[in-house]
N, C-alpha and C positions, 0 to 999 in steps of 0.2 A: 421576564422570569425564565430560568435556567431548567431545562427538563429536570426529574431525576435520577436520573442517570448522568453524570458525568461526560461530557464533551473533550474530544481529541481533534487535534487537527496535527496530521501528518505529512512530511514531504518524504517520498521516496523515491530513491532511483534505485531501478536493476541493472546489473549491467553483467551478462555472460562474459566470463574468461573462457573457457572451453567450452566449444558450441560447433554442432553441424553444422548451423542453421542459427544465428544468433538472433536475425528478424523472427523467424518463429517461436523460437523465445520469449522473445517481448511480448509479442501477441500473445500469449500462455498465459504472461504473468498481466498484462491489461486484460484477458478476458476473466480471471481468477477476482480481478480487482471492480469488473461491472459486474460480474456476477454477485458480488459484495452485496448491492446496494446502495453501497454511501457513497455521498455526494463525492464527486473526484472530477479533477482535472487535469486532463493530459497537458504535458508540454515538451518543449522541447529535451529537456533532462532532467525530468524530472516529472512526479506524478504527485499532485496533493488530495490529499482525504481527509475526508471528516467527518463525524460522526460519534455513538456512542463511546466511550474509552476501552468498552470490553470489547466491540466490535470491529475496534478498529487493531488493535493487540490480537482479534483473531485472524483477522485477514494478512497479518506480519507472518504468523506461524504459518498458514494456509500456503502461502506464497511460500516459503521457505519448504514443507514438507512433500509439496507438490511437485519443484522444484527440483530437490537437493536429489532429483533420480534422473534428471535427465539433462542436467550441464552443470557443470563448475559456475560457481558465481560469488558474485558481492551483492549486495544491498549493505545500501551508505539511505541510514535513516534518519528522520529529526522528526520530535514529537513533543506535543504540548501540549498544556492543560487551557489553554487560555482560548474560552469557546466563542467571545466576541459577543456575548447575549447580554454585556450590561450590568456585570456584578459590581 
């Protein structure tokens, strides 16, 4: 059975274009991303998450607002509604 809430699973990569410090960067946006909560796994290009739909759509914005002050970037997203719980 499916929470009520709706289930998201997302892959993200950040990837700084202008960066002092482009490793501390990443670390920002990984610590922004365990500070979440939701379940995630780091890898080598890429980060996947999962969790509520709202929650995981806030942590998109979180990362990007948080962000957009202290480097030039991209985030190259993919997200889906397909939660794996059996519908």
């Amino acid at each position: 059975m499916c929470p009520l809430e709706k289930v998201a699973s997302c892959q993200l990569t950040f990837t700084p274009i202008v960066s002092d410090n482009y490793m501390d960067d990443v670390k920002k946006v990984l610590d922004i991303i365990n500070s979440s909560n939701l379940e995630n796994s780091v890898g080598v290009l890429s980060t996947f998450v999962r969790g509520e739909k709202s929650k995981v759509l806030k942590l998109i914005t979180d990362i990007y607002e948080h962000m957009d002050g202290v480097t030039k970037f991209s985030m190259d997203i993919k997200i889906s509604n397909i939660c794996g719980c059996g519908q």
